[in-house]
C-alpha positions in Angstrom: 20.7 -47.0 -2.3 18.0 -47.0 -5.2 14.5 -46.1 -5.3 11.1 -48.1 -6.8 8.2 -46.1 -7.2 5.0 -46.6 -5.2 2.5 -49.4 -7.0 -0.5 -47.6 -8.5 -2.8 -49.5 -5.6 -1.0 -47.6 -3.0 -1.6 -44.1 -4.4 -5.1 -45.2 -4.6 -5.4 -46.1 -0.9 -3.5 -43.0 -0.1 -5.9 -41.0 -2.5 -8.9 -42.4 -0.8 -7.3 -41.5 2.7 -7.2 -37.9 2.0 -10.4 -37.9 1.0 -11.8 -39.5 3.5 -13.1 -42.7 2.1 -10.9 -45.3 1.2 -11.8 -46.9 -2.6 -14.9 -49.1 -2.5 -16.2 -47.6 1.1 -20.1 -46.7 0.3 -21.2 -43.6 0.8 -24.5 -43.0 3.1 -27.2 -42.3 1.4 -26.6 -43.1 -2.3 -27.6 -46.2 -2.9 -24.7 -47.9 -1.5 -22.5 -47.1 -4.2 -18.6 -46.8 -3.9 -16.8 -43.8 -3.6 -14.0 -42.9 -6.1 -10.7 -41.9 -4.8 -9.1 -38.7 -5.8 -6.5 -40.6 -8.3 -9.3 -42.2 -9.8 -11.5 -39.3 -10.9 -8.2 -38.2 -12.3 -6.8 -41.3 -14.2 -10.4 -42.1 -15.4 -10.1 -38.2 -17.0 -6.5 -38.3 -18.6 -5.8 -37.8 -22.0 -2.4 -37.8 -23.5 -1.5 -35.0 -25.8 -0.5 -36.9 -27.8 -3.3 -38.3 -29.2 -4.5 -35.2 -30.1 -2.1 -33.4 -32.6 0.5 -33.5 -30.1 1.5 -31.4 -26.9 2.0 -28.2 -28.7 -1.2 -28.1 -30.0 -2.1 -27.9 -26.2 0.1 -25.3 -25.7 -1.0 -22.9 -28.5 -4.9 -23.3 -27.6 -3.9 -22.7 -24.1 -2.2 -19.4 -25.1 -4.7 -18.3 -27.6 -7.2 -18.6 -24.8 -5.4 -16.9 -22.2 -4.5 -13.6 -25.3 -8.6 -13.5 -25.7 -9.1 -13.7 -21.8 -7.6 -10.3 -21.7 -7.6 -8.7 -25.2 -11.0 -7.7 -25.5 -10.9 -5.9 -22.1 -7.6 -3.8 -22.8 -9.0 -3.2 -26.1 -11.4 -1.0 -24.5 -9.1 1.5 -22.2 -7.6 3.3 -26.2 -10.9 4.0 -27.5 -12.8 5.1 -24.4 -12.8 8.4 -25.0 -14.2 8.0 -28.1 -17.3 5.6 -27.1 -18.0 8.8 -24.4 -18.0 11.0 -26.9 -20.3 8.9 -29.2 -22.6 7.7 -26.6 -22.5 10.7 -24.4 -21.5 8.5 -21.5 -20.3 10.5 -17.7 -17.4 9.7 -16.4 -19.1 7.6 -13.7 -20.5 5.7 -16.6 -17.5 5.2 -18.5 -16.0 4.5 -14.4 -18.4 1.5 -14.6 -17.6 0.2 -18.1 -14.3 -0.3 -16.6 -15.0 -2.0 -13.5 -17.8 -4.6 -14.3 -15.3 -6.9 -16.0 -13.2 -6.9 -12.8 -16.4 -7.0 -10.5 -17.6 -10.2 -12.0 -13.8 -12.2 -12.0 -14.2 -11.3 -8.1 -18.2 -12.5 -7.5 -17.7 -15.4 -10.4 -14.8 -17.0 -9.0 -15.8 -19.4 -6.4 -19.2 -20.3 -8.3 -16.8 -20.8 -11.6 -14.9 -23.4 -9.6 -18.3 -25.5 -8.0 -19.1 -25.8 -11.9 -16.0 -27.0 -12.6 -16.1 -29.5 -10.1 -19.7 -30.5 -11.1 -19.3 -30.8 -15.2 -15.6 -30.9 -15.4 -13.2 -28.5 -17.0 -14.0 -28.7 -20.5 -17.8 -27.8 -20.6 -17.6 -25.2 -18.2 -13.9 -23.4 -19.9 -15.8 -23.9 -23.5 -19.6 -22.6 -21.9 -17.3 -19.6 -20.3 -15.8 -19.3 -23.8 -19.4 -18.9 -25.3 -20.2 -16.2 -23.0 -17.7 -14.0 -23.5 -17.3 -14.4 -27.2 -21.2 -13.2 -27.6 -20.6 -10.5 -24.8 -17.6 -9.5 -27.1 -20.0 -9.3 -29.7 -23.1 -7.7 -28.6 -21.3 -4.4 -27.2 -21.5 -3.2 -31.2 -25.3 -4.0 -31.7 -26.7 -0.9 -33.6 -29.9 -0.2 -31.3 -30.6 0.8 -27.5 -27.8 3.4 -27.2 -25.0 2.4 -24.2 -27.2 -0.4 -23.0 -25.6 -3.4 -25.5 -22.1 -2.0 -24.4 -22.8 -2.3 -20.9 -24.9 -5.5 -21.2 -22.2 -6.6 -23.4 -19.6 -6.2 -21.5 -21.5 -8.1 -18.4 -22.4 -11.4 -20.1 -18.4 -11.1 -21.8 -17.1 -10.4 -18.1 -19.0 -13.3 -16.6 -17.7 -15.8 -19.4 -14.4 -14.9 -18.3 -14.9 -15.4 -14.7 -16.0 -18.7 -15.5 -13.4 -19.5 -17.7 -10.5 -19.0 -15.5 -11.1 -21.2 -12.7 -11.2 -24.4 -14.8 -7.6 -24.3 -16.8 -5.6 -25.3 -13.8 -7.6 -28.5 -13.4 -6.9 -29.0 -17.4 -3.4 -28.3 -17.4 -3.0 -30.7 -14.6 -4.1 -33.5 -16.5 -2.8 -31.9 -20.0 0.3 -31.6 -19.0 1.6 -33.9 -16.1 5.6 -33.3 -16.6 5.0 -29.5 -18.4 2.5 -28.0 -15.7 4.1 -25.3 -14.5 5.2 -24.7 -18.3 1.5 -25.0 -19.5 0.9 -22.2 -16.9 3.4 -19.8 -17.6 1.8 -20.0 -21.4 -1.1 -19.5 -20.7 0.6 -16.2 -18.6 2.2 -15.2 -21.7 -1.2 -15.2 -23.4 -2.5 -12.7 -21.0 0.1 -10.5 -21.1 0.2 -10.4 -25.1 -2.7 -10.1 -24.9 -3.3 -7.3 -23.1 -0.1 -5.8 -24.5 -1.5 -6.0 -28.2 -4.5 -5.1 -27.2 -3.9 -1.6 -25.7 -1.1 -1.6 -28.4 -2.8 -1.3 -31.5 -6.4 -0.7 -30.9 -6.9 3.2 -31.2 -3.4 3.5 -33.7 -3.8 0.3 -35.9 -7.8 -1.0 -35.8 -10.0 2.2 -35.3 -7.2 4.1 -37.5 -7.9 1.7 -40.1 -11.7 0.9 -39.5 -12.3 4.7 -38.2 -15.3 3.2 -35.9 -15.2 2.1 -32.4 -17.4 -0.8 -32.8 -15.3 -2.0 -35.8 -12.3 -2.3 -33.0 -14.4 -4.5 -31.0 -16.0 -6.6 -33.8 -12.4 -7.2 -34.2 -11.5 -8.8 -30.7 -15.3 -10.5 -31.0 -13.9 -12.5 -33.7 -10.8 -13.1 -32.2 -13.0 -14.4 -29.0 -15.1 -16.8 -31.5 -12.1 -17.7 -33.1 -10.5 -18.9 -29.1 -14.3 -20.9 -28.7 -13.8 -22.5 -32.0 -10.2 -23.8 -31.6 -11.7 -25.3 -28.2 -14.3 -27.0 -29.5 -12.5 -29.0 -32.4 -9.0 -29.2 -30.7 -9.3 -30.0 -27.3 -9.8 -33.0 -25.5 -13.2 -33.7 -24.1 -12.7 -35.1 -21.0 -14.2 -34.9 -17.6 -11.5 -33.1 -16.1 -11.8 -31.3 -12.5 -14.7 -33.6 -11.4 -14.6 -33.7 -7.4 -16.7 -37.3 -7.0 -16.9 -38.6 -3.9 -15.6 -35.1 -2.4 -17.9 -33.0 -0.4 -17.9 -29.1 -1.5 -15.6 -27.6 1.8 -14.0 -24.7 1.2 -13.0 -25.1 4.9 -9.4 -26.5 4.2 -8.8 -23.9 1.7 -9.5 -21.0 4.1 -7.9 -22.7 7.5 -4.5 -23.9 5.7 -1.6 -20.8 7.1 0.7 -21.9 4.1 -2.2 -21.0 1.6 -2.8 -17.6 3.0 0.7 -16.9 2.0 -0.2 -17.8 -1.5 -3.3 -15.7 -1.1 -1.6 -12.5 0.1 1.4 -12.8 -2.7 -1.3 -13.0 -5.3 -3.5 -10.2 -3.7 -0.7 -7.9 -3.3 0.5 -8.6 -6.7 -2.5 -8.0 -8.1 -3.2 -4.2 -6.0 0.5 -3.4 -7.0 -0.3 -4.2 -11.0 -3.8 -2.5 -11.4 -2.4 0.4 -9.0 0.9 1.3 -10.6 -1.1 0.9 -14.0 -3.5 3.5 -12.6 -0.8 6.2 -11.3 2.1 5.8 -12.5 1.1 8.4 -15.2 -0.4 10.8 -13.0 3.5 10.7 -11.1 5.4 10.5 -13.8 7.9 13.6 -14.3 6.1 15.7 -16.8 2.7 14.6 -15.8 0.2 12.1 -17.3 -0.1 13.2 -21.0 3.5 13.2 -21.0 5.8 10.9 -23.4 7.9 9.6 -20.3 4.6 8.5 -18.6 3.6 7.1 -21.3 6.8 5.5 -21.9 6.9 4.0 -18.1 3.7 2.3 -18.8 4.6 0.4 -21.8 8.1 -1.1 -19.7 5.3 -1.8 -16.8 3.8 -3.7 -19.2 5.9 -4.8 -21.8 8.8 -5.7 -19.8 6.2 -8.9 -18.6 6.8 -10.9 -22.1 10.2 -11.3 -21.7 10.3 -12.4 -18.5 7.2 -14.7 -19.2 9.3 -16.1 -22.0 12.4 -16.5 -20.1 10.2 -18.8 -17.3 8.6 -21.2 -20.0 12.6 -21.6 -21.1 13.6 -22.4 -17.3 14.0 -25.6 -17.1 13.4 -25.8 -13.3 11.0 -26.0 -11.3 9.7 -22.3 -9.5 6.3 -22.2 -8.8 6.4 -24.0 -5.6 9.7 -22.6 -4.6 9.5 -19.7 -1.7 12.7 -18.4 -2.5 11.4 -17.3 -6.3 8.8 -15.6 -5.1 11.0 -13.8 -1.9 13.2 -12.2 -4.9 9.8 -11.4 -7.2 8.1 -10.2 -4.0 11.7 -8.0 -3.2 12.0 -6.5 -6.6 8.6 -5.3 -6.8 9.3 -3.7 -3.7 12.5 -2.1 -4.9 10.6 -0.8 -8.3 7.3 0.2 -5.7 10.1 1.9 -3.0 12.5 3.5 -5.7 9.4 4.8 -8.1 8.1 6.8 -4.4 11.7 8.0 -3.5 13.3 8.6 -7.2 10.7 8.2 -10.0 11.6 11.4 -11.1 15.2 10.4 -11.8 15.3 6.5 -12.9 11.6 6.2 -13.6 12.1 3.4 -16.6 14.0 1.1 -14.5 11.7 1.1 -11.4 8.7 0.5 -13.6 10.4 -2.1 -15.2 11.0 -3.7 -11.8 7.8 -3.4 -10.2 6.4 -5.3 -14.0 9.6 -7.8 -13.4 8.7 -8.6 -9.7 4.7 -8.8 -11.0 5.0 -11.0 -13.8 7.2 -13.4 -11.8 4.5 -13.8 -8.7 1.8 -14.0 -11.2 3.2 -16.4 -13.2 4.0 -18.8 -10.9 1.3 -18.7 -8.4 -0.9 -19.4 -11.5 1.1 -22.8 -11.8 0.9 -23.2 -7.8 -3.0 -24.8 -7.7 -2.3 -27.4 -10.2 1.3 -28.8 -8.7 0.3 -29.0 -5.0 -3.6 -29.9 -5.4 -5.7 -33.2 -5.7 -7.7 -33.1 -8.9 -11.0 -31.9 -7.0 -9.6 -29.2 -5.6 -7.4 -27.5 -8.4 -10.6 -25.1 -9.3 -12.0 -23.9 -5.6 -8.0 -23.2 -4.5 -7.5 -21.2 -7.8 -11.1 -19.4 -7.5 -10.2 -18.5 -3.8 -7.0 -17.0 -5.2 -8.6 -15.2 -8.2 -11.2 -13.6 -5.8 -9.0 -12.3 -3.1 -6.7 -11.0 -5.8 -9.5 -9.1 -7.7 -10.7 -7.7 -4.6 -7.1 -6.4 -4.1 -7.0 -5.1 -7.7 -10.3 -3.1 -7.1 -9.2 -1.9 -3.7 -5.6 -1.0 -5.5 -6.7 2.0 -7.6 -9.3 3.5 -4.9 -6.8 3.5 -2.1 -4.3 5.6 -4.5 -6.9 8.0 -5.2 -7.9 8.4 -1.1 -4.3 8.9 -0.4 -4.1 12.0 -3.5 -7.3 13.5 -1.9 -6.2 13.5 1.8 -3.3 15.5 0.1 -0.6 13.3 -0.2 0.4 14.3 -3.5 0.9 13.0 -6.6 3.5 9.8 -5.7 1.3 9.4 -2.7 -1.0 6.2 -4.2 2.6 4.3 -4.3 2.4 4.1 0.2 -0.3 1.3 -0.6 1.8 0.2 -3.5 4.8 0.0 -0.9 2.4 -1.9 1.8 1.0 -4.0 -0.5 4.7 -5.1 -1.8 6.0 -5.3 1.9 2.7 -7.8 2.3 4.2 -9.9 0.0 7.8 -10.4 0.9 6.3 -11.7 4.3 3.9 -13.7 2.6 6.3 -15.6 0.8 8.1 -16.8 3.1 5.1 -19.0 4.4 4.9 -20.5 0.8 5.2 -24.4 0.9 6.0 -27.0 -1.6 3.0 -29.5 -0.8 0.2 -29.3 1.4 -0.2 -32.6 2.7 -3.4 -33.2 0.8 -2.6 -36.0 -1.2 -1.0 -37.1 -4.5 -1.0 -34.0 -6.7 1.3 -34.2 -9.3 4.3 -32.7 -7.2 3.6 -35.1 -4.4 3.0 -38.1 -6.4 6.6 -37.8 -7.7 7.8 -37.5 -4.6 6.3 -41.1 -3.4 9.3 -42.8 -3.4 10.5 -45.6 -1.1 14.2 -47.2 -0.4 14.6 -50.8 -0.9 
């Protein structure tokens, strides 16, 4: 038996179905115009790569965005103690400097994603862009003690939030075969990024420029570097737009199988910003120790491989529930062995609670863009982000409850634990489609015997 495709008119009246109104209906109210299907507002916002330098041009911009998403936050952590001594900052106040960044990805989120369906992707990535390069820039301006450092790091925090929500809806359109590989390099920018970043900041930059501003001029220009390379090498199209599609974030929040999404995400995120937090303070030796030290960087370096190795995979994951039972399992097995044994294997469980991690977060990033209509790439990511910054603020505090009820000092890892057994149930509720229409996933799937 052979297959034909579905003719493009079909996916149109199937498009205009799920949203509601079928092509050409008018809508009440405006002027009797018609309402664009969902395929439309796509189609009408493709470009190929090709025509612009070539898909690997895409590729590099989208990595080079995603290593300054994260590098000029992790760049902060190596010379902190520095800027307190300088600017005489508390330890509440230095508290603070670390959590606005995270504070705005959680508030931003949702708001990120209604501009993205209002302007389309490219504005509102390159206007979030702007934002966080000047933040970047303004932390080092030379008057008003602390206050351009913690302005600065606002407006760069907000431009971030903004940012994120609009790359799935570009990647979608980018890269129609190559989304899930888009993603995943766009994950590997994050996690170079923030490797680098708390890699060479205090030893390399301020031991060669022997001020802390000069290390953050440094990932400023870096950030206006990213803004640049958006502005003259990526395609400026309309991409994201949600025409003809009310604003509902009611399917988003009522759909079971997306809840699984949302939980494996949240629970990555509280076992990533949590183990980062205290595995040195449980590390055999204690936290100024080499070993905890040492634990950290396979926490966190052990991501790049494993970021490489899924941008090599050939097949498709990020929709799979099976991948993300074994991620959600072996972060459970690093979270479990880490509370039971850290003091004997401590390497190899914080290598696989960062194996288990980097596989969730990698391809749940990829999940929006392969299962969603156009309109709705943004909100579904932004509804993601949020609950998973919410879990990577809770993360941290809970640890730090559990050590002052007297748990001791492996006792933050019971959240860690909970938060890991949270996601093996959650992903078995993780579904290939959602019955929403013709994203890319789906549309492939529209075949019919003769």
């Amino acid at each position: 038996m052979t297959t034909r495709k579905i003719p493009r008119w079909a996916l149109r009246a199937v498009a205009g179905r799920v949203a509601g109104l079928m092509p050409g209906t008018l809508l009440p109210g405006r002027g009797g115009r018609a309402a664009p299907s969902l395929v439309s507002v796509a189609e009408s916002a493709t470009v190929s790569p090709r025509q612009w330098g070539g898909g690997p041009l895409l590729f590099l911009v989208s990595f080079w965005v995603g290593f300054n998403l994260r590098a000029a936050i992790l760049g902060v952590p190596p010379v902190l103690s520095i800027v307190r001594g300088a600017l005489h900052l508390s330890y509440t106040e230095v508290g603070l400097l670390s959590g606005i960044p995270i504070l705005a990805f959680g508030i931003l989120a949702l708001p990120a994603s209604a501009m993205v369906r209002r302007w389309g992707g490219y504005l509102v990535v390159g206007f979030g862009l702007a934002l966080a390069a000047l933040g970047e820039l303004a932390r080092v301006l030379p008057w008003g003690g602390a206050f351009p450092l913690f302005a600065g790091t606002a407006v760069m925090g907000v431009g971030i939030a903004i940012t994120q929500p609009g790359l799935p809806a570009l990647f979608q359109v980018w890269f129609r075969d190559h989304v899930q590989r888009a993603s995943v390099t766009f994950t590997l920018g994050i996690t170079v990024g923030e490797t680098v970043a708390a890699g060479i900041s205090r030893p390399v930059l301020y031991g060669a420029l022997h001020q802390w501003q000069g290390t953050m001029l440094v990932w400023g220009a870096c950030g206006v570097s990213c803004l640049l390379a958006w502005v003259w090498l990526v395609p400026r199209a309309r991409i994201g737009l949600a025409v003809g599609e009310r604003w509902n974030l009611a399917p988003l929040v009522r759909t079971p199988a997306l809840w699984s999404v949302y939980l494996c995400f949240g629970g990555q995120s509280l076992v990533f910003f949590a183990a980062n937090t205290w595995i040195p303070t449980s590390a055999p030796g204690g936290p100024h120790s080499t070993l905890a030290n040492l634990s950290l960087a396979v926490l966190n370096g052990v991501m790049i491989p494993i970021d490489v190795g899924l941008i090599m995979l050939r097949r498709g994951f990020a929709t799979n529930r099976h991948f993300y039972l074994l991620s959600s399992l072996i972060t459970l097995a690093g979270a479990a062995g880490w509370f039971l044994w850290g003091d004997r294997l401590p390497l190899l469980f914080a290598a696989l609670i960062g194996i288990g991690v980097a596989m969730t977060f990698a391809g749940l990033l990829a999940y929006a863009p392969l299962v969603a209509p156009a309109g709705r790439v943004a909100p579904l990511t932004a509804v993601m982000l949020t609950l998973g910054y919410v879990c990577a603020f809770c993360g941290p505090l809970l640890g730090g409850l559990a050590i002052d009820a007297g748990g001791g000092p492996r006792s933050p890892f019971v959240p860690i634990i909970a938060a890991s057994v949270m996601m093996v149930g959650a992903s078995l509720g993780v579904r290939s489609g959602l019955g929403w229409g013709p994203g890319p996933t789906e549309r492939r799937a529209l075949t019919i015997p003769d």
